[in-house]
C-alpha positions in Angstrom: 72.9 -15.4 -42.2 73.9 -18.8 -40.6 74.4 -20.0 -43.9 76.8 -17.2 -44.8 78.9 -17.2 -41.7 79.5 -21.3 -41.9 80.4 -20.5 -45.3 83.0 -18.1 -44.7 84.6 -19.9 -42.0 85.1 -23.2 -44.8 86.0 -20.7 -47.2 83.6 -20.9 -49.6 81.3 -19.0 -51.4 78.1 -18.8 -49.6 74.8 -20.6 -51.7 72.0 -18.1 -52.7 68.9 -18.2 -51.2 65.9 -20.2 -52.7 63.4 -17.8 -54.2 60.9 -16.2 -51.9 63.1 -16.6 -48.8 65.3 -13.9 -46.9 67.5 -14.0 -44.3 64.6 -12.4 -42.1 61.9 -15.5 -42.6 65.3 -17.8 -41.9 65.9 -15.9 -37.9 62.3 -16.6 -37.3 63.0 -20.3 -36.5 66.1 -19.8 -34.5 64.5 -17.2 -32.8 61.7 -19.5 -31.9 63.8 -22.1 -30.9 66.2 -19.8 -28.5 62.8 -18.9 -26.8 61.5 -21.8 -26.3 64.6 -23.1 -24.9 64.5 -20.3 -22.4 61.0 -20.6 -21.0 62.1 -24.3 -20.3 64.4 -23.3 -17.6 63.4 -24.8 -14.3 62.7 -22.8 -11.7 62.7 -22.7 -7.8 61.0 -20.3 -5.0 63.9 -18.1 -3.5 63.5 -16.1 -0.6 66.5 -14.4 0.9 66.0 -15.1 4.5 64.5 -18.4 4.4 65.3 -21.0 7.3 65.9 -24.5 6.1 62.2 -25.9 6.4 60.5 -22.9 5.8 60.2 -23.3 1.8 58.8 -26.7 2.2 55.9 -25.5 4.9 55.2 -22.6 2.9 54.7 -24.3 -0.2 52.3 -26.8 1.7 50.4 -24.3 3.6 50.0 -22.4 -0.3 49.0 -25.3 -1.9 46.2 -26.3 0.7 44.6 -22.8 0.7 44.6 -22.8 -2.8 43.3 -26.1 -3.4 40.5 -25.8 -0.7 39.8 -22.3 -2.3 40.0 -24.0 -6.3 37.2 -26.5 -5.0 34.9 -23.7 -3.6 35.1 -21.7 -6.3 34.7 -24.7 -9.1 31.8 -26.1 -7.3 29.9 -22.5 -7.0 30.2 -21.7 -11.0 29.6 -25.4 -12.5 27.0 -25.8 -14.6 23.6 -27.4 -14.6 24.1 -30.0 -16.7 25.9 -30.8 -20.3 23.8 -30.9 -23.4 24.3 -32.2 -27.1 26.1 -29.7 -29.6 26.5 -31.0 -33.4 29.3 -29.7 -35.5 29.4 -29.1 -39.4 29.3 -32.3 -40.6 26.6 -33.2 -38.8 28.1 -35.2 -35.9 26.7 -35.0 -32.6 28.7 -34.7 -28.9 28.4 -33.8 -25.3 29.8 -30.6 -24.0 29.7 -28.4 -20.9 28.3 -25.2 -21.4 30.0 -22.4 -21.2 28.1 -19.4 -20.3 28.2 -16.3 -17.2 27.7 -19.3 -14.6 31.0 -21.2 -15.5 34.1 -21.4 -14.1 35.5 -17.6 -15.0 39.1 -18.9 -14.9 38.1 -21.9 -17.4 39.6 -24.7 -15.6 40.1 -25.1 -11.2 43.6 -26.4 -11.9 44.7 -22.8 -13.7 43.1 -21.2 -10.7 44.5 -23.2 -8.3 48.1 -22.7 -9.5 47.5 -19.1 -10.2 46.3 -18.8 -6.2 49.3 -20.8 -5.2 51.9 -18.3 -6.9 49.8 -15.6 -5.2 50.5 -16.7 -1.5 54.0 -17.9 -2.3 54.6 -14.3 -3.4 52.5 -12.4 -0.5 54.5 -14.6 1.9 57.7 -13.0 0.6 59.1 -15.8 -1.9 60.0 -15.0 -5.9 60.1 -17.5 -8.9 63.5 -17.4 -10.2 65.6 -19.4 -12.4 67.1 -22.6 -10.9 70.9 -21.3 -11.9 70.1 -18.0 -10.0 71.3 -17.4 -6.5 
């Protein structure tokens, strides 16, 4: 499709495409690309009526609970200890177990953040692009 439309505005006749390929399997990587342009757009919290300060002491305040309620929560479901695993080829290495007793969330730092977008949002604040306003 690209291919054709650059080709028509040099006014030329448009190459055929190389056997086994479409247009379809030739949007897939533009499509790809335009999305993973988008979810690199940076984002701030926005709340409507917010005083100057009060973004900056509700992000603390979010952060500390979340952080002090991480560390519970990763300390309560850690396992006993690691213990040897061997893969195919018959090399040996340490790993954590992970069973019922560990961390349900895999890792305190996803938990964390996910706690931190919780309170932001109960408190009356939304993600939103940095462009938006």
């Amino acid at each position: 499709m690209f291919a054709a439309i650059l080709a028509a505005c040099a006014g030329v006749e448009p190459a055929p495409l190389a056997r086994g390929h479409n247009e379809m399997s030739l949007r897939l990587p533009a499509l790809v690309l335009a999305a993973g342009l988008v979810a690199c757009a940076p984002m701030q919290w926005v709340k409507r009526d917010a005083a100057a300060g009060e973004l900056e002491t509700a992000l603390q305040e979010c952060q500390r609970e979340a952080w002090r309620e991480a560390q519970w929560r990763a300390w309560a479901y850690q396992p006993m200890f690691p213990f040897v695993h061997q893969d195919a080829l018959g090399r040996r290495y340490v790993a954590w177990p992970g069973s019922l007793f560990a961390d349900p969330f895999g890792s305190q730092f996803f938990e964390e953040s996910r706690l931190m977008h919780f309170c932001m949002r109960a408190k009356g604040w939304e993600l939103e692009p940095a462009g938006k306003n």
